[in-house]
N, C-alpha and C positions, 0 to 999 in steps of 0.2 A: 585868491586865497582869503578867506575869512581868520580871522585873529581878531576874538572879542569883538568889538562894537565899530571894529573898523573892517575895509576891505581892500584888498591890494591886489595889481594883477599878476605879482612875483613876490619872493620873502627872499630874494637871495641877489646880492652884487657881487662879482669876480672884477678882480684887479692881477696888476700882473707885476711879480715879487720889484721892489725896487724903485719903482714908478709912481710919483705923486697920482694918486687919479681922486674922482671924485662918482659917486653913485647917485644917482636918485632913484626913489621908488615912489608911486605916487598912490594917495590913498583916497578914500571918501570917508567920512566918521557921520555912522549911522547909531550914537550913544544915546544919541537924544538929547543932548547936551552940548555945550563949549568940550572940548579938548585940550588938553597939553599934554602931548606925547613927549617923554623923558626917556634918554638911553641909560643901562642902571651900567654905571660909570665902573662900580667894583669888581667888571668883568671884563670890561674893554682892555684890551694894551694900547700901550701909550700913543700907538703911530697911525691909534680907528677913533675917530669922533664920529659923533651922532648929533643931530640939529632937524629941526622942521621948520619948516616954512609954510604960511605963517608959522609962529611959533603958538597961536591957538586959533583950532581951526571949529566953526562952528558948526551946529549939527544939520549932514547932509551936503556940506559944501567938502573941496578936495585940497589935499595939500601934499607936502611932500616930502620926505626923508628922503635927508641928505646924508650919505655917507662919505669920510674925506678920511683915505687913504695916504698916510706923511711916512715914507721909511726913513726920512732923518729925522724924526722924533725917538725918545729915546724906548726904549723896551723889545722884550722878542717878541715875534711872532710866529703863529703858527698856519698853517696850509689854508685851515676851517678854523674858523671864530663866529662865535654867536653874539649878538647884538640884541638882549633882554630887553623888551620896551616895557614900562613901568605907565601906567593908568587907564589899562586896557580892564583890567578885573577878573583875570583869568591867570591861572598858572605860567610859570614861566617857560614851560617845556611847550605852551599853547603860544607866545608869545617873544619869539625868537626872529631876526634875520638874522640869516647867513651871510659871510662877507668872506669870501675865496679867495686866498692870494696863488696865483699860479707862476712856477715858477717855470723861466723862459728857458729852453732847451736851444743847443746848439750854438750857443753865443759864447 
């Protein structure tokens, strides 16, 4: 999946409702530049962080988005939540993961 100046081999993590879990998605940043990818925080609910590893990743090398899934954290959640990354330079409907919380049937 190309998104701006980076590439990833998926934009999307599923978790399962209820369950601490944690995602990675790993990327390469072809900016031409240093990097710091930032999640744009005034969209996330309380219980989805975003973080990279490194936290600046230089140009051409790979790193990786972390997503960390906390249902005792406070706020709602919804099924589908978008994770807006901020210093790509591209619109935010081009610059989205997906992070799916699926809810466990028959328990």
């Amino acid at each position: 999946v190309q998104m701006g100046t980076i590439r990833l081999r998926r934009s999307e993590v599923t978790c399962r409702k209820g369950v601490k879990a944690v995602g990675k998605l790993r990327f390469i940043n072809f900016s031409g530049r240093e990097l710091a990818l930032k999640g744009d925080e005034a969209f996330l609910p309380g219980c989805i962080s975003f973080r990279t590893e490194p936290e600046v990743v230089k140009d051409g090398e790979t790193g990786e988005i972390i997503i960390t899934y906390d249902p005792s954290s406070v706020g709602p959640i919804r099924e589908s939540n978008k994770v807006m990354l901020k210093g790509l330079g591209v619109p935010p409907s081009q610059s989205c993961i997906s992070v799916l919380i699926q809810s466990v049937e028959n328990e």
